[in-house]
C-alpha atoms as a printed R data frame, in Angstrom:
    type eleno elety resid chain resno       x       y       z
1   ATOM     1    CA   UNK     A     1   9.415  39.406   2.005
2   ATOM     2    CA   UNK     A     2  10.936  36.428   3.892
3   ATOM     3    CA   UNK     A     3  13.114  33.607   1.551
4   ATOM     4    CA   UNK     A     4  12.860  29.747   2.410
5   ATOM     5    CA   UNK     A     5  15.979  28.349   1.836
6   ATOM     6    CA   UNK     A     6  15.598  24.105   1.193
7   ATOM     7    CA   UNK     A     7  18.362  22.061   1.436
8   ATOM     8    CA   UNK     A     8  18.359  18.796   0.218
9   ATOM     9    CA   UNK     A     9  20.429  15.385   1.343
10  ATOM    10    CA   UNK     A    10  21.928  14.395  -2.305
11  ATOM    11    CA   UNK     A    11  22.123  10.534  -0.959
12  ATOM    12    CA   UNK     A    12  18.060  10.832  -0.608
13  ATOM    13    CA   UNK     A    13  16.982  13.753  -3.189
14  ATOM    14    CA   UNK     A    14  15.088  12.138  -5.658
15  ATOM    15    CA   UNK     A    15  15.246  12.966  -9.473
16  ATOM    16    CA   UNK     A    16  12.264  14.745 -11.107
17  ATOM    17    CA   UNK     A    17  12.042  11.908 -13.456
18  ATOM    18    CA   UNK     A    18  11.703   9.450 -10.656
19  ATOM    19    CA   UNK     A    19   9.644  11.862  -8.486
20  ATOM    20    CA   UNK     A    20   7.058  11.466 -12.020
21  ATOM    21    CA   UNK     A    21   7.441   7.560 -11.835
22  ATOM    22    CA   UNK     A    22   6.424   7.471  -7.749
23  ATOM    23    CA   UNK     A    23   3.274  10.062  -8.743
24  ATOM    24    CA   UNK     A    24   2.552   7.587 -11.594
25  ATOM    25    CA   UNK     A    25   2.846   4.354  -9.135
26  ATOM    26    CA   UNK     A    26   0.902   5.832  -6.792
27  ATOM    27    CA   UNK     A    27  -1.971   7.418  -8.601
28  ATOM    28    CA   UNK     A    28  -5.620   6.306  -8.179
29  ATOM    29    CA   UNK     A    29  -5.904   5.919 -12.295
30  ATOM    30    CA   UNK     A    30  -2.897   3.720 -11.980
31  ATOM    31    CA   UNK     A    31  -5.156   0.593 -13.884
32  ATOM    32    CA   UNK     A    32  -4.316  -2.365 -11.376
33  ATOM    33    CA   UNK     A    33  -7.812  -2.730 -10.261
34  ATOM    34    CA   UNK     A    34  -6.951  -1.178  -6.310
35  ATOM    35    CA   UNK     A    35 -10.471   0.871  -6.561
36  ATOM    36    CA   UNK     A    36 -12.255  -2.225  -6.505
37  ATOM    37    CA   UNK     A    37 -11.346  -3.567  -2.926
38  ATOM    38    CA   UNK     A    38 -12.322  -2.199   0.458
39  ATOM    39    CA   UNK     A    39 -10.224  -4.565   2.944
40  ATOM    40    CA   UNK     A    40 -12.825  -5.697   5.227
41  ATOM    41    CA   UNK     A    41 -14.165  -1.571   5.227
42  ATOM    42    CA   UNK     A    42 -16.911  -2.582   3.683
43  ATOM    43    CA   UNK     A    43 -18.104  -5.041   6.388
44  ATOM    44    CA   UNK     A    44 -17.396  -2.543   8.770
45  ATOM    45    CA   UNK     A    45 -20.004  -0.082   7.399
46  ATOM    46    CA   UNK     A    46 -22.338  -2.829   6.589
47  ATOM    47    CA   UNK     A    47 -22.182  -3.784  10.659
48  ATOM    48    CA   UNK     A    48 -22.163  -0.202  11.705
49  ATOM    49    CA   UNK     A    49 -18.982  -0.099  12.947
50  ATOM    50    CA   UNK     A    50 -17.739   2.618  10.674
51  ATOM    51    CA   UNK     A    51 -20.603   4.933   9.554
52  ATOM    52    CA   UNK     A    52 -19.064   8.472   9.671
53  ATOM    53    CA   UNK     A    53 -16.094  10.716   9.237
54  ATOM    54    CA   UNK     A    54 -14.491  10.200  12.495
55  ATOM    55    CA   UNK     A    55 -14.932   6.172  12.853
56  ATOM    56    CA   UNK     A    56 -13.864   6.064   9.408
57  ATOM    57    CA   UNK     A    57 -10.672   7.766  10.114
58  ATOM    58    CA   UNK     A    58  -9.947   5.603  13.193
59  ATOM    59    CA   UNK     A    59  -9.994   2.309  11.003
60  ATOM    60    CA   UNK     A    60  -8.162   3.620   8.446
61  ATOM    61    CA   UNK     A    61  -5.843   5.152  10.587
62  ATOM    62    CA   UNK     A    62  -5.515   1.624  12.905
63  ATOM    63    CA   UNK     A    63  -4.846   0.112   9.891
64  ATOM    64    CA   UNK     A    64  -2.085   2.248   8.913
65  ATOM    65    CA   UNK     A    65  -0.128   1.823  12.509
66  ATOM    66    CA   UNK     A    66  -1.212  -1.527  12.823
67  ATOM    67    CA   UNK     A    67  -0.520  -3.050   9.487
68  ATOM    68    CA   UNK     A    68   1.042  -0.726   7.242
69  ATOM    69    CA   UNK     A    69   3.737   0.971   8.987
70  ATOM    70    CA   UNK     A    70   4.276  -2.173  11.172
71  ATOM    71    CA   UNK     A    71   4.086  -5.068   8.069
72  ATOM    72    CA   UNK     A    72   3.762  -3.727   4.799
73  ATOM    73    CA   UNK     A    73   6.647  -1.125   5.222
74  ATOM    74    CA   UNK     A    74   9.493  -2.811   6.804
75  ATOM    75    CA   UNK     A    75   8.628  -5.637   3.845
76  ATOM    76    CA   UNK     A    76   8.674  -2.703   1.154
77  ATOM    77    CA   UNK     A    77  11.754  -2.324   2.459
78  ATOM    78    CA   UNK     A    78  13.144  -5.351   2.648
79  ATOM    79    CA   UNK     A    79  12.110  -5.753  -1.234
80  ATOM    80    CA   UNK     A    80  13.703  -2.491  -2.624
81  ATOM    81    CA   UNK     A    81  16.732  -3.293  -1.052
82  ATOM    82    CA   UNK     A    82  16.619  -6.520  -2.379
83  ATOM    83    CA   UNK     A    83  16.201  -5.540  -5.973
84  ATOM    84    CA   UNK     A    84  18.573  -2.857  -5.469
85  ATOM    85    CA   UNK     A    85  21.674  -5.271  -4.447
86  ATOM    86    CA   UNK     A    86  20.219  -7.641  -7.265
87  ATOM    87    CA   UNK     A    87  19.417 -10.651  -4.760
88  ATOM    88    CA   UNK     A    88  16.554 -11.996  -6.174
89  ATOM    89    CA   UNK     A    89  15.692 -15.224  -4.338
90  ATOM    90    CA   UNK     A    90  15.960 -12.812  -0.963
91  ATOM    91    CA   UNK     A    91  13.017 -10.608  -2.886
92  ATOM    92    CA   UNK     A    92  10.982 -14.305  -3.623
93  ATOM    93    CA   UNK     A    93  11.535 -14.954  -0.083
94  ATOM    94    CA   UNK     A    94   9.879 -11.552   1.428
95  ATOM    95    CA   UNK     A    95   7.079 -11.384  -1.183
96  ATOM    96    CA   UNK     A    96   6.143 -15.074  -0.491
97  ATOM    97    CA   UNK     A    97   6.616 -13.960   3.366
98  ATOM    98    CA   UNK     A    98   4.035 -10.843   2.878
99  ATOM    99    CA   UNK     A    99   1.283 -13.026   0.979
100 ATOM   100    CA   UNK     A   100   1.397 -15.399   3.713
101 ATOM   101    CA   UNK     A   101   0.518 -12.792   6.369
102 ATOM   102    CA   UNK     A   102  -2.980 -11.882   4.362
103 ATOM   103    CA   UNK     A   103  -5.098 -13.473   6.663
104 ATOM   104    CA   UNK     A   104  -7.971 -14.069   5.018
105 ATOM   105    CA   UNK     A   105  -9.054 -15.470   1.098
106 ATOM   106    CA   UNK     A   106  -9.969 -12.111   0.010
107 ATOM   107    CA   UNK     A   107  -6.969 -10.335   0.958
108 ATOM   108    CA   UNK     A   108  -4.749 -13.271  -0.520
109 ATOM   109    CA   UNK     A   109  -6.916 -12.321  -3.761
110 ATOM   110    CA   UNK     A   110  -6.304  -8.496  -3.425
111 ATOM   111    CA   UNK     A   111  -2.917  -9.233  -3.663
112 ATOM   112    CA   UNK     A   112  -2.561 -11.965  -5.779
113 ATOM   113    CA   UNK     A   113  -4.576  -9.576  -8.351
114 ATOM   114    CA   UNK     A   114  -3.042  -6.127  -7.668
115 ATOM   115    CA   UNK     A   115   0.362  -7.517  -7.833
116 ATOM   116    CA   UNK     A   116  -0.220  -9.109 -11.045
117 ATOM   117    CA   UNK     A   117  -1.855  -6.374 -12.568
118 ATOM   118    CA   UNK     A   118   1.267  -4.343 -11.574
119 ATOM   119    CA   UNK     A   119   3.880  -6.514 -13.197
120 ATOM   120    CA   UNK     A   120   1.366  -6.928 -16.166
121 ATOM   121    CA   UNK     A   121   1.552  -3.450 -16.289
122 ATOM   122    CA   UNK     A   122   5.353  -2.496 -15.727
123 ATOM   123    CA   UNK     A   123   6.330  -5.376 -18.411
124 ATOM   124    CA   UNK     A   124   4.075  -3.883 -21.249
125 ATOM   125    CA   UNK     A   125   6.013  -0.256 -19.964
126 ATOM   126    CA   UNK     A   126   9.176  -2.155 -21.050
127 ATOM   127    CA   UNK     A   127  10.487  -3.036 -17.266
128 ATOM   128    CA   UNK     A   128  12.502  -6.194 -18.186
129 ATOM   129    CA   UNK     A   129  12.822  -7.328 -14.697
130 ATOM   130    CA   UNK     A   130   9.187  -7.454 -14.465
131 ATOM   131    CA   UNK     A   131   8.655 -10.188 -16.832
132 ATOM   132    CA   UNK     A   132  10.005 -12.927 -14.381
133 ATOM   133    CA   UNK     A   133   7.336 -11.827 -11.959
134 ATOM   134    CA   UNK     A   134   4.429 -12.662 -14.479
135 ATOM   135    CA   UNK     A   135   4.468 -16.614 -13.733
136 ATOM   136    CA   UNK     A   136   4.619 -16.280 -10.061
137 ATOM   137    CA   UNK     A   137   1.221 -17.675  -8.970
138 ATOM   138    CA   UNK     A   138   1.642 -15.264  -5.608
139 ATOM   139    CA   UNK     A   139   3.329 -12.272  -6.427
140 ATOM   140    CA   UNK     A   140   2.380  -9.304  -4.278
141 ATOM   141    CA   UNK     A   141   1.830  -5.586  -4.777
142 ATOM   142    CA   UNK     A   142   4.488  -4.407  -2.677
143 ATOM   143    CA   UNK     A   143   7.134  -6.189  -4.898
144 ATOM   144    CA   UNK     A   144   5.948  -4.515  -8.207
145 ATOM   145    CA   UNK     A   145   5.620  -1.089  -6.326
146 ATOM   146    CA   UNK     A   146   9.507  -2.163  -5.147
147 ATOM   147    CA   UNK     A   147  10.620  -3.228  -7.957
148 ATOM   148    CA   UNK     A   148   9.373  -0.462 -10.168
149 ATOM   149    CA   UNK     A   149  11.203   2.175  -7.483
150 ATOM   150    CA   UNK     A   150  14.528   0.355  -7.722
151 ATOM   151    CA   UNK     A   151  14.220   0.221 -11.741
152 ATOM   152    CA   UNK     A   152  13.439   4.094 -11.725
153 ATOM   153    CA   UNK     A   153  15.639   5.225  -9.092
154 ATOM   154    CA   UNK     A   154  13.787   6.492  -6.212
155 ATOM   155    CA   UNK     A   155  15.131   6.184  -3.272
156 ATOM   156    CA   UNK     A   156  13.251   4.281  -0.402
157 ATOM   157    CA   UNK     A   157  12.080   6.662   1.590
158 ATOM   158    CA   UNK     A   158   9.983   8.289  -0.813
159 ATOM   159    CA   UNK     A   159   9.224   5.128  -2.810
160 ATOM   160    CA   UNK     A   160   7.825   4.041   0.651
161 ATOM   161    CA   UNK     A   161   5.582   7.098   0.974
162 ATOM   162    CA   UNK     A   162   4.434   6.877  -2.431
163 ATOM   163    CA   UNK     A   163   3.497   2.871  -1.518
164 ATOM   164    CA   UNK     A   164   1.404   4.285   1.915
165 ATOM   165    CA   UNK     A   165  -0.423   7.105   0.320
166 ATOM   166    CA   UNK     A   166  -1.956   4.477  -2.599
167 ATOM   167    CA   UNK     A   167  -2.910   2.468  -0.020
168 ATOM   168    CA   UNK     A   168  -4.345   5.399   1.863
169 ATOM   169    CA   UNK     A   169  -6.220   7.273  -1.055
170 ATOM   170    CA   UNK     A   170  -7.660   3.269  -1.602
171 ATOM   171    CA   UNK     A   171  -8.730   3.292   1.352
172 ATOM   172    CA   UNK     A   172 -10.365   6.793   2.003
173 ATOM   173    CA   UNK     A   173 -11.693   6.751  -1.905
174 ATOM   174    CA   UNK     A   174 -13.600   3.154  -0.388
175 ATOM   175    CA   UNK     A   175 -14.856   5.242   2.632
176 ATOM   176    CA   UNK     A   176 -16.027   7.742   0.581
177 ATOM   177    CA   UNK     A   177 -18.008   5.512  -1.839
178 ATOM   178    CA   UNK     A   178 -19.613   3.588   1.539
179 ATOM   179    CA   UNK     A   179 -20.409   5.725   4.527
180 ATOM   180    CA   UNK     A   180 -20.467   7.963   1.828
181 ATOM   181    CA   UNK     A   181 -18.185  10.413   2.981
182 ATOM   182    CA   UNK     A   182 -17.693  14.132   1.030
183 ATOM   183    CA   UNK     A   183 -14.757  15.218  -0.686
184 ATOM   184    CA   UNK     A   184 -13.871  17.603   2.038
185 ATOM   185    CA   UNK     A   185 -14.303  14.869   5.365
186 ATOM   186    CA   UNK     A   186 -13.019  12.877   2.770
187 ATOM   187    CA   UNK     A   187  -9.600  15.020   2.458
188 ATOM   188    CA   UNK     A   188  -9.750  15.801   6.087
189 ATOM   189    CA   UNK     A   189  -9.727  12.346   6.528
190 ATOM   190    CA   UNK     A   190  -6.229  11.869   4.055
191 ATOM   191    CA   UNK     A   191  -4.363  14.163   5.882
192 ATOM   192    CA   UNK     A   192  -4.299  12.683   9.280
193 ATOM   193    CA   UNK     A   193  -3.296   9.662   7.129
194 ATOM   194    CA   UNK     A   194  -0.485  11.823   5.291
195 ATOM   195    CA   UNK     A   195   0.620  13.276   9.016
196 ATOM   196    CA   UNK     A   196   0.772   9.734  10.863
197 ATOM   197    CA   UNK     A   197   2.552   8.244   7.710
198 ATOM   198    CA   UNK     A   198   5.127  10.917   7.569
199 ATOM   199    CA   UNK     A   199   5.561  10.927  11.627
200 ATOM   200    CA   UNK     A   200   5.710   7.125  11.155
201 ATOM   201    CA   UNK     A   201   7.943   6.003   8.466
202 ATOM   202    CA   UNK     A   202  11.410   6.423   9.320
203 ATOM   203    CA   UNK     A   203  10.526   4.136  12.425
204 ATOM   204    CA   UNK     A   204   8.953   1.881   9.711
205 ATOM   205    CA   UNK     A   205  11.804   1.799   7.962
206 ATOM   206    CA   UNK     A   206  14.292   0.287  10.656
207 ATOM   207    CA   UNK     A   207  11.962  -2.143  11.651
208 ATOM   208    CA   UNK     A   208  14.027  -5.228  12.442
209 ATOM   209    CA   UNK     A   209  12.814  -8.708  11.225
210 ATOM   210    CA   UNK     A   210  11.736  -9.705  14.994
211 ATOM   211    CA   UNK     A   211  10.085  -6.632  14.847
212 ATOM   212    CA   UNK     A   212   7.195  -7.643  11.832
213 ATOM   213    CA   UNK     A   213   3.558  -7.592  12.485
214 ATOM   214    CA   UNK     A   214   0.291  -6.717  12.021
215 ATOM   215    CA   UNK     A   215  -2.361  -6.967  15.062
216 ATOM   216    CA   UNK     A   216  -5.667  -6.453  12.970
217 ATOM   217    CA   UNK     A   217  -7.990  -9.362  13.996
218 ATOM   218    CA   UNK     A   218 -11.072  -7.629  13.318
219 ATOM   219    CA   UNK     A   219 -10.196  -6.873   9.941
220 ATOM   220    CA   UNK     A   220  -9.462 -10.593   9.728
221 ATOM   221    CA   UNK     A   221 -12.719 -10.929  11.316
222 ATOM   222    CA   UNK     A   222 -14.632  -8.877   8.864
223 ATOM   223    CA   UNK     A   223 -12.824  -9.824   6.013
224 ATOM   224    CA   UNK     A   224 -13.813 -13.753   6.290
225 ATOM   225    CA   UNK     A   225 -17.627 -12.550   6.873
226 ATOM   226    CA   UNK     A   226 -17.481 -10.166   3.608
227 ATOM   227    CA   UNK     A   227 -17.085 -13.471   1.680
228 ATOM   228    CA   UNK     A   228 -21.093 -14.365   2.526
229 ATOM   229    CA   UNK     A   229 -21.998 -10.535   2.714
230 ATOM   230    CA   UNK     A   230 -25.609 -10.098   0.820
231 ATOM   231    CA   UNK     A   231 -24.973  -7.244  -1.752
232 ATOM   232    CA   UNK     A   232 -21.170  -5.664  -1.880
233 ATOM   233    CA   UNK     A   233 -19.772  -3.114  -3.645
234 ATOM   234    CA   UNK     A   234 -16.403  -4.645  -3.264
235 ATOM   235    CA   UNK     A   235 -14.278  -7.554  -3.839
236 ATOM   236    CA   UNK     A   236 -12.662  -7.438  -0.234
């Protein structure tokens, strides 16, 4: 029989404890409310632009290049290394930057209401520098997920993974609810987003700050008209 030898980077490796603390962050039971928002997917379905495994996996997966590796990321980023140095009006300044991007009212309230539920959440867990966080009227997910990383020790890479594949298990568990989708499309679906995310994030990660964006108009689009949608399962 063959042996796999693994070598590990000791500046990146990541500490069981800590590896715990991302699973935690980034599991679906994690009680911040993310199951209950669909981020303009909903609208989608409802216009019968997404209605199957493979159209389903092309918005998600536009999102994720689009948005998340090209907005979300680079700001994660910005945010851990923030907290990590200890310069706290530079982390006000790039959460305040990512809530402005949400282009719509419903993603400003996904935010606004994941984030809060996050610090809510990491406070009562006896995170001290979460409880400055709890009076910001606009405090966004990314700088609880950030904040909770730095606080616990993982490094950024992986704290940055763990932040994508939340998002991306929100998303496909949203897809599987609407279209609906099975469990297996719907893991089929999860690991193109796992294989783009990986291929995607160290590129993520160096984004410079001339370099931020997120070219989503349609889910702009869709967002605003989920608003005045008839009967929704979902709050975005």
């Amino acid at each position: 029989m063959g042996t796999i030898t693994i070598t590990t980077d000791s500046a990146s490796a990541v500490s069981s404890a800590a590896l715990l603390r991302l699973y935690q962050l980034s599991s679906a039971a994690l009680p911040i409310g993310a199951f209950a928002y669909s981020q303009g997917l909903e609208q989608a379905v409802a216009l019968g632009d997404v209605k199957c495994q493979p159209s389903s996996c092309a918005w998600i997966v536009g999102m994720l290049e689009r948005s998340v590796l090209t907005l979300d990321v680079p700001v994660f980023a910005r945010l851990h290394r923030a907290f990590e140095s200890g310069q706290l009006a530079e982390a006000r300044r790039w959460n305040d930057y990512l809530f402005a991007a949400r282009g719509s009212a419903e993603l400003r309230a996904e935010e606004r209401q994941t984030g809060s539920a996050l610090v809510r959440l990491l406070s009562r867990e006896g995170v001290e520098p979460a409880r400055p966080w709890l009076a910001h009227p606009r405090v966004t997910l990314a700088t609880g997920f950030a904040l909770a990383s730095v606080v616990w020790s993982a490094p950024l890479t992986q704290a940055a993974l763990a932040y994508v594949f939340a998002w991306a298990e929100a998303q496909v568990g949203a897809a599987t609810r609407l279209i609906p989708l099975g469990q297996t499309d719907a893991q089929r679906t999860l690991t193109q987003l796992v294989e783009r995310a990986a291929q995607g994030i160290d590129r993520a990660l160096r984004r410079t700050d001339d370099q931020l964006s997120s070219s989503t108009p349609g889910q702009l689009l869709l967002s605003a008209l989920h608003e005045t949608q008839y009967s929704r399962l979902f709050r975005s």
